[in-house]
Structure formats: structure tokens, C-alpha cells
C-alpha angles and dihedrals in degrees: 000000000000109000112249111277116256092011101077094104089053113030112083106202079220125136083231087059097046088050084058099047080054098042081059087057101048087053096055119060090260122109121219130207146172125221152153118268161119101266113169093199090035084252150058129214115208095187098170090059102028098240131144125198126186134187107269095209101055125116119253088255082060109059094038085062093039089052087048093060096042088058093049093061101042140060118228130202106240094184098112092031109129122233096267098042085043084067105037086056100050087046091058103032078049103057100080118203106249118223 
């Protein structure tokens, strides 16, 4: 897995950051689970029922890039975020990739 483009200086490839990545989630109106696949993309959106499923035997590199990709494709509410959550997901809806 290739880190996410214009996110290498923030993003820890740690298990802590991924908690946090997840704790984001939780706090939106999305589920997450975790599950066995054959994802081409390592996940799957389901964006109708709010549901995101990631690939259960990936890394933690893995999911957190999963994850990345998954926030920067939906919208989430952040009206219950809390204020650190708030934060952590501004900072990473707000680093664009750069072509």
C-alpha cells in the first residue's frame, strides 16, 4: 500500500490513528465494518444504506488508506462530531490530492 497522496507528513500508519479514523466514522451516520472479499478497490460503499466495508485482512496500513479513500468520496454529517473529531476530519477532507 502507497501512502495517500498529500497526506504523508499527517497520516501515522499506527493502530491509535486508525481508532481515530474509526471513532470519525461512529460519530457520522455511516457503519463501518470489517469483512472478508474480493474488493477490487479493498472496500466497498455502500452509500444508499450508509454502510462502509472494508477488507478485514488488510494491514493497518491498509484500512487507514482504505478509510482515506472512503472519506474522500462521501460527505459526512458532522453535526454530532465531537471537537476533536471535528478537527481530525477538516484536516483530512481538507488536504486535496494534488495531480
Amino acid at each position: 500500500m502507497r501512502p495517500v497522496d498529500g497526506l504523508r507528513t499527517m497520516i501515522k500508519y499506527t493502530a491509535a490513528f486508525l481508532t481515530k479514523i474509526e471513532d470519525i466514522i461512529s460519530e457520522s451516520d455511516y457503519i463501518l465494518r470489517y469483512e472478508k472479499g474480493n474488493f477490487k478497490s479493498g472496500y466497498c460503499l455502500l452509500k444508499d444504506q450508509k454502510i462502509m466495508i472494508v477488507n478485514k485482512f488488510y494491514t493497518t496500513e491498509g484500512k487507514i488508506n482504505a478509510l482515506m479513500e472512503i472519506l474522500k468520496t462521501v460527505e459526512l454529517d458532522t453535526s454530532k462530531f465531537t471537537e476533536k473529531s471535528q478537527k481530525l476530519y477538516e484536516e483530512l477532507t481538507q488536504t486535496e490530492v494534488k495531480a
